[in-house]
N, CA, C, O and CB atoms as a CASP TS submission, in Angstrom:
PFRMAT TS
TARGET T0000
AUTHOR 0000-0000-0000
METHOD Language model
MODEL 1
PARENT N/A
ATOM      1  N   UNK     1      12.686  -5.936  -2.664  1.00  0.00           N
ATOM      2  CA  UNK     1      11.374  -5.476  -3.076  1.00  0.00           C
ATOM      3  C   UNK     1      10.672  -4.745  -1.937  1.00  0.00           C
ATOM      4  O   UNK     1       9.937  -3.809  -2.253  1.00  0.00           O
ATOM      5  CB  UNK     1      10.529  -6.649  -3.556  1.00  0.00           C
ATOM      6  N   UNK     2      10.816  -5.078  -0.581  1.00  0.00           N
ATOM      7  CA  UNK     2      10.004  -4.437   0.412  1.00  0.00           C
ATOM      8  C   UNK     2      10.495  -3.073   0.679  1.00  0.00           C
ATOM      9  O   UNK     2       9.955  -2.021   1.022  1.00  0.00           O
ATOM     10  CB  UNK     2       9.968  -5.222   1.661  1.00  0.00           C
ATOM     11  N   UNK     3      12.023  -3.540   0.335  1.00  0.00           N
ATOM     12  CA  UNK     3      12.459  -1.735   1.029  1.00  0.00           C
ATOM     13  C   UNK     3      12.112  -0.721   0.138  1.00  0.00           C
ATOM     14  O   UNK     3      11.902   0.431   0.516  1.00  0.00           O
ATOM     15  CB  UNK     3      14.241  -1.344   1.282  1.00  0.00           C
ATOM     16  N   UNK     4      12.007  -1.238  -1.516  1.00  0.00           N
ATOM     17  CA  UNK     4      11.921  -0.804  -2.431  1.00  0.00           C
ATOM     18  C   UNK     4      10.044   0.034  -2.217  1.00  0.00           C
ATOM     19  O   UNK     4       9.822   1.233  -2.387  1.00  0.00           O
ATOM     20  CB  UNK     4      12.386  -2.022  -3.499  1.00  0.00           C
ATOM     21  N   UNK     5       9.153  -0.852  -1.887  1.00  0.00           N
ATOM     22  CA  UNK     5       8.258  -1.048  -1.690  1.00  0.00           C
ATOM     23  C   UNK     5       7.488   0.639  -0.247  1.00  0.00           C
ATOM     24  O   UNK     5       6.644   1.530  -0.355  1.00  0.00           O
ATOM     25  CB  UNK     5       8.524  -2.736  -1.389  1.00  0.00           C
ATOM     26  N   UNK     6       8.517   0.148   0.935  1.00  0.00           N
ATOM     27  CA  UNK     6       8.395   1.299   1.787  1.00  0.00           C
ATOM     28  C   UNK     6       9.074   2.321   1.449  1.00  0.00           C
ATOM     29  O   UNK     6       8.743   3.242   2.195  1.00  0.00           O
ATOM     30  CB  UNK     6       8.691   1.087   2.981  1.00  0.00           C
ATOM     31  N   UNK     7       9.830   2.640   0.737  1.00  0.00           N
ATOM     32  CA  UNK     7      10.410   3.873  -0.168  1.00  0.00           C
ATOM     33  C   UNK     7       9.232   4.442  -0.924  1.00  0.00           C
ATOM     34  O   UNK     7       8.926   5.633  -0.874  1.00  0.00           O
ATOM     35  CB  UNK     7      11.621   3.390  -1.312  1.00  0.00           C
ATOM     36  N   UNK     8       8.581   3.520  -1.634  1.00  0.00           N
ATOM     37  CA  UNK     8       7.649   4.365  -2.154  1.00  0.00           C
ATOM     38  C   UNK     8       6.410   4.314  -1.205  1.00  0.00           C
ATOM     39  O   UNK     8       5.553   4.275  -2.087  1.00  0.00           O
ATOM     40  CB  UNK     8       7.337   3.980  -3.600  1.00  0.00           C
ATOM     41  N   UNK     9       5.883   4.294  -0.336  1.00  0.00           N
ATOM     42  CA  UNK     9       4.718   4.604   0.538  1.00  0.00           C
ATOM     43  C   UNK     9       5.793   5.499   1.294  1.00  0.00           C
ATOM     44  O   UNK     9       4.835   6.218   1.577  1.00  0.00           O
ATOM     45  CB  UNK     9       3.795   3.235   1.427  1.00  0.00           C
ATOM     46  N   UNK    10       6.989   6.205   1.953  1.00  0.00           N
ATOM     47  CA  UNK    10       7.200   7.756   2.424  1.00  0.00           C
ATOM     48  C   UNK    10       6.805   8.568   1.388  1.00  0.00           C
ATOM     49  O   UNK    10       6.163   9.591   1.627  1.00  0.00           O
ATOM     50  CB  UNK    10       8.693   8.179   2.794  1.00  0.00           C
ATOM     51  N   UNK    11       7.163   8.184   0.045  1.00  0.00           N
ATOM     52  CA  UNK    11       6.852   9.567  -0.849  1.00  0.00           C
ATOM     53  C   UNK    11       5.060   9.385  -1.591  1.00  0.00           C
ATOM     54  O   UNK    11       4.342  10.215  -2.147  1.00  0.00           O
ATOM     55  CB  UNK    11       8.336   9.652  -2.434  1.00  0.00           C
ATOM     56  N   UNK    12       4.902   8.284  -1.346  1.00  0.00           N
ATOM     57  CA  UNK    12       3.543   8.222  -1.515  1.00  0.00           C
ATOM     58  C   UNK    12       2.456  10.157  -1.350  1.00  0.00           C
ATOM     59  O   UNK    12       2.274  10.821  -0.329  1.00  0.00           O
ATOM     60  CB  UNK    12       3.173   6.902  -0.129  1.00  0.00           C
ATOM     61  N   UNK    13       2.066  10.411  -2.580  1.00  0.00           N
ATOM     62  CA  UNK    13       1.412  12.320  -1.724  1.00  0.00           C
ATOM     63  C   UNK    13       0.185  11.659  -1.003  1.00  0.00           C
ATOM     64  O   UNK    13      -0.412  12.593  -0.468  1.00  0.00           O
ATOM     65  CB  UNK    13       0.573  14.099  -3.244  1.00  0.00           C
ATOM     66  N   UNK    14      -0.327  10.736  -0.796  1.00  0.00           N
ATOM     67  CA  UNK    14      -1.798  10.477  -0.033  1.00  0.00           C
ATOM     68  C   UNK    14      -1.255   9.575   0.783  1.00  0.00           C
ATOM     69  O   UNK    14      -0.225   8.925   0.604  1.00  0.00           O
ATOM     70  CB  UNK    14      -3.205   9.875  -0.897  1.00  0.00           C
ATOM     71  N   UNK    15      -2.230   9.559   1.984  1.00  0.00           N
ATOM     72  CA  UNK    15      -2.282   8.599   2.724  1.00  0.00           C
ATOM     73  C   UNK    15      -3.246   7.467   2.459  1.00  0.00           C
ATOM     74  O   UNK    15      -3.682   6.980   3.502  1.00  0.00           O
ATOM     75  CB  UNK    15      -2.426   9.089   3.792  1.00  0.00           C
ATOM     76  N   UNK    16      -3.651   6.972   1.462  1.00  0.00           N
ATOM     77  CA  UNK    16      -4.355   5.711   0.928  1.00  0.00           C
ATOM     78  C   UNK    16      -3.478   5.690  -0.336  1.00  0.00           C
ATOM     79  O   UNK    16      -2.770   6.474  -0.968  1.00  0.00           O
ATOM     80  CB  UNK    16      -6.150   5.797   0.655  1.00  0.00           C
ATOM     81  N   UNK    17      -4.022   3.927  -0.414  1.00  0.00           N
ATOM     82  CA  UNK    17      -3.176   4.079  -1.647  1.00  0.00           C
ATOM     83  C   UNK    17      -4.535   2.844  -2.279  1.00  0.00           C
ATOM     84  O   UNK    17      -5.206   2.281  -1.414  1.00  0.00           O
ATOM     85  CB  UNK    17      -1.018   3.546  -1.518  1.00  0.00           C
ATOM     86  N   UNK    18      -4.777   2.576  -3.568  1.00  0.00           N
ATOM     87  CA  UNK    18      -5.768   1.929  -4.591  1.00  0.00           C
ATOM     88  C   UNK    18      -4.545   0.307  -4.669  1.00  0.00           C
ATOM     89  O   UNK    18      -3.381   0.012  -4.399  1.00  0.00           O
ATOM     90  CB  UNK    18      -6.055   3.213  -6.527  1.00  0.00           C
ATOM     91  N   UNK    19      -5.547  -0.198  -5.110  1.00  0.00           N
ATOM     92  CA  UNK    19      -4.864  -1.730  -6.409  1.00  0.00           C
ATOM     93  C   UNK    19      -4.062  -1.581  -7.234  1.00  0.00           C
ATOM     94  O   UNK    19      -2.927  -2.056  -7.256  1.00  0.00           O
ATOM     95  CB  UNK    19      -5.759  -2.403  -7.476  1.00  0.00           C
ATOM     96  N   UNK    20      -4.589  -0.874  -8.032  1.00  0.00           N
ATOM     97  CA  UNK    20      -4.005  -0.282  -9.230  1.00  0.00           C
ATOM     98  C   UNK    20      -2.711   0.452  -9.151  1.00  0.00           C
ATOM     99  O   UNK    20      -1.788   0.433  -9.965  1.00  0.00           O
ATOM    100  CB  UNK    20      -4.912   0.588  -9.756  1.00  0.00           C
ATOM    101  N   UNK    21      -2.820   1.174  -7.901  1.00  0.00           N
ATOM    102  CA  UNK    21      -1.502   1.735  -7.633  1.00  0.00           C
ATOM    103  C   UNK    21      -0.603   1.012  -7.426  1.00  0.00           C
ATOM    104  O   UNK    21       0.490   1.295  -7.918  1.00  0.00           O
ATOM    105  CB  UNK    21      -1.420   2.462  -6.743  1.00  0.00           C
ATOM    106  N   UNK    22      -0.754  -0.124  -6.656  1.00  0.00           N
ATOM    107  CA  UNK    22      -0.010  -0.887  -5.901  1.00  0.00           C
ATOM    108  C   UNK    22       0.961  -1.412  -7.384  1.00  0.00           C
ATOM    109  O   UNK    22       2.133  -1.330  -7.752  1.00  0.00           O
ATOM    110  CB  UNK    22      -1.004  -2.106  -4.874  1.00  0.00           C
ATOM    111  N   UNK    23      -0.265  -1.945  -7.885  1.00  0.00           N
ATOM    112  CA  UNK    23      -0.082  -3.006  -9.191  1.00  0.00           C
ATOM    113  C   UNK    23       0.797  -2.136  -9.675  1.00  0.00           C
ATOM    114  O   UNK    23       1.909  -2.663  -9.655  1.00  0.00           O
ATOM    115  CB  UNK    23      -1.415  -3.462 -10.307  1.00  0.00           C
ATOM    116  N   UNK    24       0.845  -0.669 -10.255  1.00  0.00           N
ATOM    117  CA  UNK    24       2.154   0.341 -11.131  1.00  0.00           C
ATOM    118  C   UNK    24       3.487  -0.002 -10.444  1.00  0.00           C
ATOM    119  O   UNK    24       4.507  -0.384 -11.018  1.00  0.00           O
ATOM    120  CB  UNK    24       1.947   2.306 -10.955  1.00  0.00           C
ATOM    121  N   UNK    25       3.281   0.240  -8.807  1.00  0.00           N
ATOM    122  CA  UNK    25       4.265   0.545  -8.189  1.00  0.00           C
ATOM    123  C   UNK    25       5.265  -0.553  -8.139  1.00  0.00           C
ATOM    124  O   UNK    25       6.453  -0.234  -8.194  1.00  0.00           O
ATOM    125  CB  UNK    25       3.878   0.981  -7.058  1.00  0.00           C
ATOM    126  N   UNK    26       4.933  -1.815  -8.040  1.00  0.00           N
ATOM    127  CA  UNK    26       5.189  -3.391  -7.696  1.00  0.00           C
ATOM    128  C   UNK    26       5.874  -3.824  -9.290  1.00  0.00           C
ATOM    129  O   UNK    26       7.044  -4.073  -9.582  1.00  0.00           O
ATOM    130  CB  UNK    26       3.412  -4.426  -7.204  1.00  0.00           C
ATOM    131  N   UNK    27       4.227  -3.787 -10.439  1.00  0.00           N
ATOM    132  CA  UNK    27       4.643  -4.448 -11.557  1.00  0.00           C
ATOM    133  C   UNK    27       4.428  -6.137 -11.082  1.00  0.00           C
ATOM    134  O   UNK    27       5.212  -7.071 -11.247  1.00  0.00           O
ATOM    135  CB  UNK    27       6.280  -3.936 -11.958  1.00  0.00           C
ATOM    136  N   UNK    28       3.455  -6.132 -10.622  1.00  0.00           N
ATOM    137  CA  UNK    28       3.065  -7.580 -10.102  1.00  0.00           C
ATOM    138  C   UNK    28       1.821  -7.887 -11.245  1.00  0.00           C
ATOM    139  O   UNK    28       1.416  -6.931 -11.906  1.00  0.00           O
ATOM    140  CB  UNK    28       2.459  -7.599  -8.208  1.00  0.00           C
ATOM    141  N   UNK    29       1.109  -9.516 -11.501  1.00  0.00           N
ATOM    142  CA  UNK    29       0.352  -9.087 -11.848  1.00  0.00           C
ATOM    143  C   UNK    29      -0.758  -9.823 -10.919  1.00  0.00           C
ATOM    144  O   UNK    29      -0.662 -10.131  -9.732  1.00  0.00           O
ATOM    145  CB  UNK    29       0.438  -9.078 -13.149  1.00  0.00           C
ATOM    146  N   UNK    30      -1.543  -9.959 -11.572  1.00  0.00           N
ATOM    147  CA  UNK    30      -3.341  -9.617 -10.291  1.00  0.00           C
ATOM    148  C   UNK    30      -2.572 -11.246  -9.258  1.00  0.00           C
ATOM    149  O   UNK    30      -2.050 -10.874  -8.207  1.00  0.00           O
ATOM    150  CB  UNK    30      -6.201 -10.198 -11.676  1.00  0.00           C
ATOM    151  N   UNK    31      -2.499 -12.744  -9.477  1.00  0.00           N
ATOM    152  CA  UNK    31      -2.328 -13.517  -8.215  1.00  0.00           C
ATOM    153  C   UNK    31      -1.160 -13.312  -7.659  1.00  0.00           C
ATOM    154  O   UNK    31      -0.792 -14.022  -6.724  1.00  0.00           O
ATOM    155  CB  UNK    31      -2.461 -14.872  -8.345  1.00  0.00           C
ATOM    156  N   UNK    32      -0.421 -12.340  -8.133  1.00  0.00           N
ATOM    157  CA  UNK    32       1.279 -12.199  -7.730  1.00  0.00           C
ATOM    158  C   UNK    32       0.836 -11.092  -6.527  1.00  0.00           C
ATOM    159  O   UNK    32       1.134 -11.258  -5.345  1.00  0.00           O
ATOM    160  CB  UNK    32       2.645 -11.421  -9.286  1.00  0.00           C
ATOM    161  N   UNK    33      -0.086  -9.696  -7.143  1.00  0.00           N
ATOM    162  CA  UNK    33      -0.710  -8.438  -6.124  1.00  0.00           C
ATOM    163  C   UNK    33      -1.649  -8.974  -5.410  1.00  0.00           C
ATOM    164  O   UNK    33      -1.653  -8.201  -4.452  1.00  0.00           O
ATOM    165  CB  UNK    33      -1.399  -7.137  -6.814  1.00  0.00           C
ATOM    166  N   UNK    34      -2.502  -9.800  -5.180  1.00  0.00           N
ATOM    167  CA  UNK    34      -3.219 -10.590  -4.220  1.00  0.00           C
ATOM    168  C   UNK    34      -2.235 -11.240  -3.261  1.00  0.00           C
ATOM    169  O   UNK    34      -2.502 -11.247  -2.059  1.00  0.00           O
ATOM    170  CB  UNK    34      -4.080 -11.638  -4.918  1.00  0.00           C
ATOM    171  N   UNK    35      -1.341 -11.675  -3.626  1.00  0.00           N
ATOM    172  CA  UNK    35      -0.262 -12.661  -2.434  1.00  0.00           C
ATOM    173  C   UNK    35       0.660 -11.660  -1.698  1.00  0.00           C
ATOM    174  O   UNK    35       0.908 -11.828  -0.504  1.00  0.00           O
ATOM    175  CB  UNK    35       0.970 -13.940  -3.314  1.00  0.00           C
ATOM    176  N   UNK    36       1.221 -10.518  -2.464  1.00  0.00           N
ATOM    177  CA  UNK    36       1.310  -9.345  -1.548  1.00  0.00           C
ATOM    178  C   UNK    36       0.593  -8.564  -1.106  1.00  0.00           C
ATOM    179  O   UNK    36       1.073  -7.810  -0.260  1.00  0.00           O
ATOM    180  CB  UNK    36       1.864  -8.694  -1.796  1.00  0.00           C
ATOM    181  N   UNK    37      -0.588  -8.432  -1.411  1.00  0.00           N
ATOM    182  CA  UNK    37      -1.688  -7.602  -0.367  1.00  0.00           C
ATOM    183  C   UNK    37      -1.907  -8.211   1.274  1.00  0.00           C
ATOM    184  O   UNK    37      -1.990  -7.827   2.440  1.00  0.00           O
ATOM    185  CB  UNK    37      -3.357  -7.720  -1.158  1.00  0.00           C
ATOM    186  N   UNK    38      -1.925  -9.154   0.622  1.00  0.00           N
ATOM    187  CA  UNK    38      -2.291 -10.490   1.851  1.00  0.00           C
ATOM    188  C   UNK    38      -1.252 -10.105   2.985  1.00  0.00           C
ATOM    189  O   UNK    38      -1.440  -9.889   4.183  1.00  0.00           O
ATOM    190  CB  UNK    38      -1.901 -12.443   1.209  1.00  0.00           C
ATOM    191  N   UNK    39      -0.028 -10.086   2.176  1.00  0.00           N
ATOM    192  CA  UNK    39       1.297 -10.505   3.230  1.00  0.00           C
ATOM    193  C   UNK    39       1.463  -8.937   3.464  1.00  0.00           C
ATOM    194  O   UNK    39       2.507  -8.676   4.062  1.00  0.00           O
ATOM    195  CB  UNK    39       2.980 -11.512   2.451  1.00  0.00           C
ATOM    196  N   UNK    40       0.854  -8.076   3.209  1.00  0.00           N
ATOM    197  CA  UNK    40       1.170  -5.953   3.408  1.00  0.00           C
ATOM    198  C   UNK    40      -0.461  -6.083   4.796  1.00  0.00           C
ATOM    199  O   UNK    40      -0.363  -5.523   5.887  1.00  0.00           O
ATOM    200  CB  UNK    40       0.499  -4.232   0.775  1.00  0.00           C
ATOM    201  N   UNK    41      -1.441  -6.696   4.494  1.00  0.00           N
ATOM    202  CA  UNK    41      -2.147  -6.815   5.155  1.00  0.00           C
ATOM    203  C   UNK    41      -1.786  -7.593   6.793  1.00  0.00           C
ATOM    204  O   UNK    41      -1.945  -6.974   7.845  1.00  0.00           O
ATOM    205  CB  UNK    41      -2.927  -7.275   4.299  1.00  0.00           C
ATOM    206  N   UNK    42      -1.412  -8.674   6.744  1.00  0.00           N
ATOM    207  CA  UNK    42      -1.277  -9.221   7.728  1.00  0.00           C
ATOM    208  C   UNK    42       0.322  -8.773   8.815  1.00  0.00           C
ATOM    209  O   UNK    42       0.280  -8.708  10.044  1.00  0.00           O
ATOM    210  CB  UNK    42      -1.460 -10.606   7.154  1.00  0.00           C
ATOM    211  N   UNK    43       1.361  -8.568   8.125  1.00  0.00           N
ATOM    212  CA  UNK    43       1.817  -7.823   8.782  1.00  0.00           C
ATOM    213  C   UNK    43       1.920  -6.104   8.833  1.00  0.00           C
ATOM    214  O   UNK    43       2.807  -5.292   9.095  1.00  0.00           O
ATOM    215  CB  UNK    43       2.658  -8.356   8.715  1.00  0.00           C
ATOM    216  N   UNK    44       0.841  -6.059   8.527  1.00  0.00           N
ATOM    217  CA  UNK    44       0.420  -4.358   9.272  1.00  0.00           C
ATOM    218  C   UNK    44       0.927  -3.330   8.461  1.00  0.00           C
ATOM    219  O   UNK    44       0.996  -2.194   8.930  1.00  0.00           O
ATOM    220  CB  UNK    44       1.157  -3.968  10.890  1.00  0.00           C
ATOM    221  N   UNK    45       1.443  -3.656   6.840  1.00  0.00           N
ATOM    222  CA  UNK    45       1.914  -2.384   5.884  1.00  0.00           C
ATOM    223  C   UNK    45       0.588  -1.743   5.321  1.00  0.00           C
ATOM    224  O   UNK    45       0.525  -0.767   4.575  1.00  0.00           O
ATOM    225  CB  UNK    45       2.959  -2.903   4.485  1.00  0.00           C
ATOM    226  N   UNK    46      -0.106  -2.233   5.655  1.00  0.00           N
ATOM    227  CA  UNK    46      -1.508  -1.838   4.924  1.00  0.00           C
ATOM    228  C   UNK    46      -2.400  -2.353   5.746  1.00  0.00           C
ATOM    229  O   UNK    46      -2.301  -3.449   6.298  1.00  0.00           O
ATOM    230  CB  UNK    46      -1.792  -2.386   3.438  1.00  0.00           C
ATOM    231  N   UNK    47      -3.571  -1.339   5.882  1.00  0.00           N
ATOM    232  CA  UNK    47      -4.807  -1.465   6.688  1.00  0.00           C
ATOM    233  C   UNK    47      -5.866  -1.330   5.519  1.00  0.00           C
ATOM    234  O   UNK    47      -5.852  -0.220   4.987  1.00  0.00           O
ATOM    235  CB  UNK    47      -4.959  -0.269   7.953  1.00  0.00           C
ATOM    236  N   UNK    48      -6.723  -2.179   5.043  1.00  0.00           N
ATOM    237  CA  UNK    48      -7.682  -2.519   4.427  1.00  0.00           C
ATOM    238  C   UNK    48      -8.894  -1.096   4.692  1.00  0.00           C
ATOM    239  O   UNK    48      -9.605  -0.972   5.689  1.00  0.00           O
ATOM    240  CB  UNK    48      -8.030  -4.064   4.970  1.00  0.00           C
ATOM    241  N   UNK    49      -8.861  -0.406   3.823  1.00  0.00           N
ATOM    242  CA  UNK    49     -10.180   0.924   3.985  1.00  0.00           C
ATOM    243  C   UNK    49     -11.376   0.178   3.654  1.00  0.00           C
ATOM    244  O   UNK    49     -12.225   0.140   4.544  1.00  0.00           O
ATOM    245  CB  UNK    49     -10.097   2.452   2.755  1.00  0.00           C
ATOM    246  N   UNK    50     -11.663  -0.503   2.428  1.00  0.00           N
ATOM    247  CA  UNK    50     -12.522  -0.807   1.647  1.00  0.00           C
ATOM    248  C   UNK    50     -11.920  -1.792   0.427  1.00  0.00           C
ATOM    249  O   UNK    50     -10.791  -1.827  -0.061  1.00  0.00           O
ATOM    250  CB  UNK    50     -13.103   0.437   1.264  1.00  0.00           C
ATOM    251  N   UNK    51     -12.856  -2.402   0.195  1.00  0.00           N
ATOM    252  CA  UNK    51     -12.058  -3.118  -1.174  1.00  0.00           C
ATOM    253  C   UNK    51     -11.643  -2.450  -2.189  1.00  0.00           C
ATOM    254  O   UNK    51     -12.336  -1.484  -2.508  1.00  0.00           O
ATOM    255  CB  UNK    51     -12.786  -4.026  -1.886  1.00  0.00           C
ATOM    256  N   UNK    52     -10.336  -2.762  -3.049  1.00  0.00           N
ATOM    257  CA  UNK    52      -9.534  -1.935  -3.115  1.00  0.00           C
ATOM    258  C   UNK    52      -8.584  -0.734  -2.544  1.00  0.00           C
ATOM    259  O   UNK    52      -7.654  -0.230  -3.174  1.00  0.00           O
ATOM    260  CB  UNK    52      -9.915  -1.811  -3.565  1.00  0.00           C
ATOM    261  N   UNK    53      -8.847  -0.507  -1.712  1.00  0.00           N
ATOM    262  CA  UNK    53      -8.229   0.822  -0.970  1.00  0.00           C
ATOM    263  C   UNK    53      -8.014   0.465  -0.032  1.00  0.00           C
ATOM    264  O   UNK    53      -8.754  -0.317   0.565  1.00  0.00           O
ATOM    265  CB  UNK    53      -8.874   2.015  -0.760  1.00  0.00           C
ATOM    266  N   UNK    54      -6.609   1.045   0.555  1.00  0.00           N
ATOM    267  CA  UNK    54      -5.719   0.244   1.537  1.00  0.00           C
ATOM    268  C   UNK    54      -5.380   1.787   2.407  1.00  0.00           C
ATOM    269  O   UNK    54      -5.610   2.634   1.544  1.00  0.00           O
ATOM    270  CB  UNK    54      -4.107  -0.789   0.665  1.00  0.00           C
ATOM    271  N   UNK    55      -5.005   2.429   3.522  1.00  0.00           N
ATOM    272  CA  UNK    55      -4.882   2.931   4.427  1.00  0.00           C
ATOM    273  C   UNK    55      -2.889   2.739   4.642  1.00  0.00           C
ATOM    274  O   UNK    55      -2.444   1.592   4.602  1.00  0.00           O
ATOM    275  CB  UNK    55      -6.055   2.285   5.421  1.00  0.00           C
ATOM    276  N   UNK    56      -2.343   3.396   4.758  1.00  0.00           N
ATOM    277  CA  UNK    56      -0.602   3.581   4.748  1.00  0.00           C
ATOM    278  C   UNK    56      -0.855   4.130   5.732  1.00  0.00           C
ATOM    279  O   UNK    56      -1.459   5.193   5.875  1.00  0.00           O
ATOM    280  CB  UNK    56       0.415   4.388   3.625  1.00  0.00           C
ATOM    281  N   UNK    57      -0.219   3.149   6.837  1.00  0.00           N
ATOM    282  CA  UNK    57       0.004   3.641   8.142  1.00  0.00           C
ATOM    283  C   UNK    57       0.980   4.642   8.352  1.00  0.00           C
ATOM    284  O   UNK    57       1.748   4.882   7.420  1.00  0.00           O
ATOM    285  CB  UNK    57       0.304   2.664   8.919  1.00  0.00           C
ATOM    286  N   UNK    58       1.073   5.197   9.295  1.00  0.00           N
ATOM    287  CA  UNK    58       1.788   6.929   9.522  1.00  0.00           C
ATOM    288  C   UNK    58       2.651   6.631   9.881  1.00  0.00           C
ATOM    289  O   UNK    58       3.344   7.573  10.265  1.00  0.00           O
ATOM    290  CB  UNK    58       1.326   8.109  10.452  1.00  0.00           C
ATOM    291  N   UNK    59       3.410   4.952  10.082  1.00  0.00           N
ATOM    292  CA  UNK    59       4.812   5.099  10.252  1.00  0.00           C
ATOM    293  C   UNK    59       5.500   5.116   9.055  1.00  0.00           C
ATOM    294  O   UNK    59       6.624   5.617   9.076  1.00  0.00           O
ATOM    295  CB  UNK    59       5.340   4.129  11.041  1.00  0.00           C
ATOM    296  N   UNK    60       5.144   4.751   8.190  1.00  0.00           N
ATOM    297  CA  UNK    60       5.614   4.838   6.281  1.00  0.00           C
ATOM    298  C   UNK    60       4.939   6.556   5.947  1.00  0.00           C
ATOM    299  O   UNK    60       5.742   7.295   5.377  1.00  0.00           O
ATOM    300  CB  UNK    60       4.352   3.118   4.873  1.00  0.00           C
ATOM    301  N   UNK    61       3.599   7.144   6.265  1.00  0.00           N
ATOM    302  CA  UNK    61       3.436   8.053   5.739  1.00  0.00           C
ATOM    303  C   UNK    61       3.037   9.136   6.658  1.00  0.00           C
ATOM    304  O   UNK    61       2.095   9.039   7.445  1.00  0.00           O
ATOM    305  CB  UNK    61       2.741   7.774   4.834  1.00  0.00           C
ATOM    306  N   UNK    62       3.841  10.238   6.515  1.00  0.00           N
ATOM    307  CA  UNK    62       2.944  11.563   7.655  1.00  0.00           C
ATOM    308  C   UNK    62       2.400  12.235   7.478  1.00  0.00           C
ATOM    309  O   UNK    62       2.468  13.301   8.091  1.00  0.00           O
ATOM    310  CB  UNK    62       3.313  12.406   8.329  1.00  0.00           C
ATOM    311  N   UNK    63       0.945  11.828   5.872  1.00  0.00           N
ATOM    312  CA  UNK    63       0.811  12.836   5.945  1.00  0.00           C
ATOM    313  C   UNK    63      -0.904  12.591   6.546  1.00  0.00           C
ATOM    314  O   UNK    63      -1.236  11.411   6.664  1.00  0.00           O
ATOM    315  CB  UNK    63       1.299  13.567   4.635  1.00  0.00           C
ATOM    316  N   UNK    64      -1.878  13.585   6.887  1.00  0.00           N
ATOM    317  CA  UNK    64      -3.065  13.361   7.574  1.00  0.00           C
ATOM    318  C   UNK    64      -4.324  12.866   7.117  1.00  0.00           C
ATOM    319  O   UNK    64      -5.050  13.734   6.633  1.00  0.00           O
ATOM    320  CB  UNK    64      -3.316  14.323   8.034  1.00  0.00           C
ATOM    321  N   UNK    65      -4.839  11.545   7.143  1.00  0.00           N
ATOM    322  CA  UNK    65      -6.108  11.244   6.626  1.00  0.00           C
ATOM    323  C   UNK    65      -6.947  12.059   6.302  1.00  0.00           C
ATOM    324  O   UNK    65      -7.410  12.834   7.139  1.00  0.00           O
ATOM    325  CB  UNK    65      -6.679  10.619   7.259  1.00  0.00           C
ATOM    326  N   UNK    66      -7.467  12.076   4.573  1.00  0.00           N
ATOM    327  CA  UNK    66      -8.516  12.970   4.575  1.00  0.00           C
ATOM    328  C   UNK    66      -9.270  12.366   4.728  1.00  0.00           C
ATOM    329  O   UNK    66      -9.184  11.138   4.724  1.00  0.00           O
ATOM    330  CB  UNK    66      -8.785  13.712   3.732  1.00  0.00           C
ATOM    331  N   UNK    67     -10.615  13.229   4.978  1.00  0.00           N
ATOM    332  CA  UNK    67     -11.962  12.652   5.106  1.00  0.00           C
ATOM    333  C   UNK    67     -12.799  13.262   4.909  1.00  0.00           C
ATOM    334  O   UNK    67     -13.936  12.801   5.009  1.00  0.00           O
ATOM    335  CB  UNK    67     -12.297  12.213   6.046  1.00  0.00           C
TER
END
């Protein structure tokens, strides 16, 4: 599931990614995508923007933060 997981954040087209996305991408449902946010959060696959919206670090994605 993880490799599966960083496969799709290289082809990810943004460098953020939503809940909802996660939730399509995974097929988890909401306490299953809470227990992997947690565990994408704490070891560093995801940087928390805002609630809901998560930040894909530039070693999974190259492409440039908009803002």
């Amino acid at each position: 599931m993880r490799k599966q997981l960083l496969q799709a954040f290289i082809s990810w087209p943004k460098s953020f990614i939503s809940t909802t996305d996660l939730a399509s991408i995974t097929g988890k449902s909401d306490p299953a995508l809470y227990a992997f946010v947690n565990r994408a959060l704490k070891d560093e696959s995801l940087v928390l923007i805002s609630r809901g919206l998560f930040l894909i670090p530039s070693m999974y994605n190259k492409r440039v933060v908009d803002c």
